[in-house]
Backbone bond lengths (Angstrom), bond angles and torsions (degrees), N, CA, C in turn:
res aa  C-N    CA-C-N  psi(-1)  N-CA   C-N-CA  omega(-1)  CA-C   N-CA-C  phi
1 X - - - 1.442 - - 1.529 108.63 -
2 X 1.510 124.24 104.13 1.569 120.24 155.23 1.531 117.56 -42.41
3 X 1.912 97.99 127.01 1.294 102.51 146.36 1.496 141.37 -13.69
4 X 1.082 149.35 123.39 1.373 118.39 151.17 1.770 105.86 -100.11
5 X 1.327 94.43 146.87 1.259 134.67 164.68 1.562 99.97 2.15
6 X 1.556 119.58 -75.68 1.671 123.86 -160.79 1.269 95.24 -81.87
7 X 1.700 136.31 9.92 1.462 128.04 163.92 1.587 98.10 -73.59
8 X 1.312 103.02 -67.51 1.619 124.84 -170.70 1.575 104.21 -39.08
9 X 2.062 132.92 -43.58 1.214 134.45 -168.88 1.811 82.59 -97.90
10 X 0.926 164.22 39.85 1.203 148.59 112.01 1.275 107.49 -73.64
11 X 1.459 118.34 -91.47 1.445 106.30 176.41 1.136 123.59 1.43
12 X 1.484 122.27 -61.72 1.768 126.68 -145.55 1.650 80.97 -98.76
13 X 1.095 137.15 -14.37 1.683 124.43 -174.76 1.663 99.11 -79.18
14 X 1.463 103.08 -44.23 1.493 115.11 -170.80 1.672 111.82 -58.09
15 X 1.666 97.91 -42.05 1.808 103.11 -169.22 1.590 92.15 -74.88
16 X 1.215 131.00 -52.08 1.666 131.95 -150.76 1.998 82.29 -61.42
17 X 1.223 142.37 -40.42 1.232 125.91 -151.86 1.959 95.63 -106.84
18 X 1.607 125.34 -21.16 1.045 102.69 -167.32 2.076 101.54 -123.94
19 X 1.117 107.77 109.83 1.783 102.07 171.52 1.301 111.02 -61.25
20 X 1.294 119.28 -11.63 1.581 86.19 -179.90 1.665 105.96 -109.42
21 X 1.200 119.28 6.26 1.389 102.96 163.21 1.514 105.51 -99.28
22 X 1.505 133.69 -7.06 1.436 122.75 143.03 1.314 129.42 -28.71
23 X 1.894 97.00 -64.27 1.665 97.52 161.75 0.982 141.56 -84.26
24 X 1.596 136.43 10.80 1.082 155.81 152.05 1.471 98.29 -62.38
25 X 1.069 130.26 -67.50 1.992 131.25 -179.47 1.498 84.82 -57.33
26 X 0.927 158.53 -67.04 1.338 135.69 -119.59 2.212 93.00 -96.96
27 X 1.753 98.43 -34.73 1.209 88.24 -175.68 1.515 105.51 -80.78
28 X 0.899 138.64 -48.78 1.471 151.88 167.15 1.737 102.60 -31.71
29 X 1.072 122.18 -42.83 1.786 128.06 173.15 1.516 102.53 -80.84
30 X 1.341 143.50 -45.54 1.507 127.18 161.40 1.724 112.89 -61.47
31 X 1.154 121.03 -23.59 1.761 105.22 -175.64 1.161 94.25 -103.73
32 X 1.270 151.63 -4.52 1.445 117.10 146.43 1.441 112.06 -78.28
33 X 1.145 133.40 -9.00 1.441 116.51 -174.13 1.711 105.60 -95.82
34 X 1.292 96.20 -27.32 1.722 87.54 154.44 1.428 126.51 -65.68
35 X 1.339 128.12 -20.04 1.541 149.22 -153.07 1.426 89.00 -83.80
36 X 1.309 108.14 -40.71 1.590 107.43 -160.67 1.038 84.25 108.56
37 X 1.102 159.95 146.42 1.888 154.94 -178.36 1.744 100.87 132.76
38 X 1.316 102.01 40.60 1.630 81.18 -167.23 1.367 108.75 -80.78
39 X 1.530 140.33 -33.96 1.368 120.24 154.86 1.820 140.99 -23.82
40 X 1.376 96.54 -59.05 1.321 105.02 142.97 1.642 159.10 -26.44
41 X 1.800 82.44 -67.16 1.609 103.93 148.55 1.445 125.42 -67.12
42 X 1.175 122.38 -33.61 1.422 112.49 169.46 1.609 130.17 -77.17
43 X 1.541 104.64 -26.44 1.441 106.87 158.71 1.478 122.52 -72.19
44 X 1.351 117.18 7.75 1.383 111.40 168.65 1.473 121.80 -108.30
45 X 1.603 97.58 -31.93 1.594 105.74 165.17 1.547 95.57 -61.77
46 X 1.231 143.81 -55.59 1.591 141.77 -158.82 1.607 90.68 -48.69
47 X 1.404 115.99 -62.86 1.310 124.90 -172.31 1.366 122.44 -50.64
48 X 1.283 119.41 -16.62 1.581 129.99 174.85 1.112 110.99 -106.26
49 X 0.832 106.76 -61.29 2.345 100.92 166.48 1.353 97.22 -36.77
50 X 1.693 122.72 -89.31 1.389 103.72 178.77 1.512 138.41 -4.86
51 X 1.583 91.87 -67.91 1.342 101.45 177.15 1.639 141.90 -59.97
52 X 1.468 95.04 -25.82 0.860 126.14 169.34 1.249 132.01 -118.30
53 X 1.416 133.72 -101.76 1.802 137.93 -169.02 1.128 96.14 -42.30
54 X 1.678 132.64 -46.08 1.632 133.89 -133.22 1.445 117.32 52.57
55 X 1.238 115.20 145.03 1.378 131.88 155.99 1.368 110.59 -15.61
56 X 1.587 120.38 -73.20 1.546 128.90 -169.02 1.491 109.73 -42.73
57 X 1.430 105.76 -79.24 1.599 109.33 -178.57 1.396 121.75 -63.87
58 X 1.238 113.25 -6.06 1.566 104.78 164.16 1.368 135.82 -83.60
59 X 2.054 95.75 -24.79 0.856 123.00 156.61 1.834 123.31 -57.22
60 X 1.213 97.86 -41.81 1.592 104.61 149.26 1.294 151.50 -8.85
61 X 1.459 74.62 -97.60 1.962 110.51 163.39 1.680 105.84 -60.70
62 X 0.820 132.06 -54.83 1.733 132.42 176.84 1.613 127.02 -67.92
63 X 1.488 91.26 -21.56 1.786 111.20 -174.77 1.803 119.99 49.15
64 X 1.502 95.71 46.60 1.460 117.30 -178.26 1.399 88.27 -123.92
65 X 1.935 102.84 154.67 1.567 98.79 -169.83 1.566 105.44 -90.22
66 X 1.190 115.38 136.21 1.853 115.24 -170.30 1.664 104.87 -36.04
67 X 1.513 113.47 -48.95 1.760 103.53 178.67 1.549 116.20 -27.84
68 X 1.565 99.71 -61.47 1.433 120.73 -171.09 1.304 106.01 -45.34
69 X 1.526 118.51 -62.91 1.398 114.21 -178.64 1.684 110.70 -70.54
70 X 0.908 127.59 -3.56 1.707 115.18 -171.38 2.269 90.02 -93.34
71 X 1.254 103.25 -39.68 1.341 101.44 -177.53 1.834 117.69 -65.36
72 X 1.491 88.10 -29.54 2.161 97.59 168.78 1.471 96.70 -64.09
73 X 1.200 133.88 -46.82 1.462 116.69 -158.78 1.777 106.87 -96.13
74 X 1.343 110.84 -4.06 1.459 117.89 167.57 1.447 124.47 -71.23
75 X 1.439 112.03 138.41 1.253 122.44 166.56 1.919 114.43 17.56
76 X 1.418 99.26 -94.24 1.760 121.46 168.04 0.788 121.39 -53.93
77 X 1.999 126.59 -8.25 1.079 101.17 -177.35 1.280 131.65 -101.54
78 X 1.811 129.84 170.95 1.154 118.10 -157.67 1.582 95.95 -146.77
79 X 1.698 111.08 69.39 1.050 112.05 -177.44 1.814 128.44 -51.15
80 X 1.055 126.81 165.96 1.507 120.81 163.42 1.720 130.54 -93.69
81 X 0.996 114.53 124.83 1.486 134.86 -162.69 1.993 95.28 -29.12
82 X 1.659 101.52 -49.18 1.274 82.11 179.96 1.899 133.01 -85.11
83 X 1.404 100.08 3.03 1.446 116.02 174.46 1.553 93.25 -69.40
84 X 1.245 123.39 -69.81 1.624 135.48 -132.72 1.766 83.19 -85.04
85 X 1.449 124.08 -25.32 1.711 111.36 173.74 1.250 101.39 -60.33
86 X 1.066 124.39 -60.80 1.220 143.55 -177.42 2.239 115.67 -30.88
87 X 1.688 82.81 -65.04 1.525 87.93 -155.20 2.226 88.74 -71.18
88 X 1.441 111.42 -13.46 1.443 93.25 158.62 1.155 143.27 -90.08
89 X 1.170 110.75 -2.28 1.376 118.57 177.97 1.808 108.71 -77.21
90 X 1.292 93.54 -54.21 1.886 112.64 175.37 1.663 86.99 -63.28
91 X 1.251 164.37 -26.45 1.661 154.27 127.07 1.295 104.16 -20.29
92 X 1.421 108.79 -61.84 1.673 102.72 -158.51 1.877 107.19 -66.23
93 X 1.629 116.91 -46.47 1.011 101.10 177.62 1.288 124.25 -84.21
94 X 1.257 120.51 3.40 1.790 108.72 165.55 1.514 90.58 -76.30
95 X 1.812 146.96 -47.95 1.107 128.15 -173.38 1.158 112.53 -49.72
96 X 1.523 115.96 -54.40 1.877 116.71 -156.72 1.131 101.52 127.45
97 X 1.317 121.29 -28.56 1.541 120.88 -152.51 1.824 111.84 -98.99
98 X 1.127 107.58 159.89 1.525 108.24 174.41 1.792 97.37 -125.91
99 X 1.109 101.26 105.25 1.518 101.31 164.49 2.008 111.09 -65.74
100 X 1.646 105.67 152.47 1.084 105.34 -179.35 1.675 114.92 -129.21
101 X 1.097 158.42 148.50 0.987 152.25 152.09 1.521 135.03 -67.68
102 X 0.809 147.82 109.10 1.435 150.89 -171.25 1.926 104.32 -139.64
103 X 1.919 86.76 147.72 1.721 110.99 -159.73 1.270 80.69 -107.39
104 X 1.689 95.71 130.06 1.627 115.33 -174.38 2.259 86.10 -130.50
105 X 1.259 85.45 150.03 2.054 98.87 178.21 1.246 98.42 -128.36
């Protein structure tokens, strides 16, 4: 089911005024893609770029052309381990944040 439109300008109203649901999408989009969830995970990174960096300047910061990256986080796409390290790390420092990993039983 597509978005509509006033989902997509909530979201981005919600992230521009609140950091911690920035990092909530951004952490919530790395633990499913650790989960194995990578469909998932990539519609949430989509949802935070959007919301945030945009396509253009991320496209930027990575020096990949924004198409390229908007089609990795699309539906079909099937980015490469070292693109998607990449396009989170350049995430983490436009957030501030350093995500960390920790082994939970």
């Amino acid at each position: 089911m597509p978005l509509t439109r006033d989902f997509k300008e909530t979201v981005q109203v919600r992230a521009e005024r609140d950091p911690a649901f920035r990092e909530g999408l951004l952490k919530e989009g790395v633990e499913c893609l650790l989960a194995g969830d990578v469909d998932t995970g990539k519609i949430l990174l989509r949802d935070y770029i959007n919301a945030t960096i945009g396509f253009e300047e991320l496209g930027s910061l990575t020096h990949k052309p924004p198409k390229s990256l908007m089609r990795m986080f699309g539906p079909s796409g099937n980015p490469h381990a070292r693109n998607l390290f990449e396009v989170i790390s350049c995430i983490q420092r436009h957030e501030g944040v350093q995500l960390e990993v920790k082994a939970v039983r």
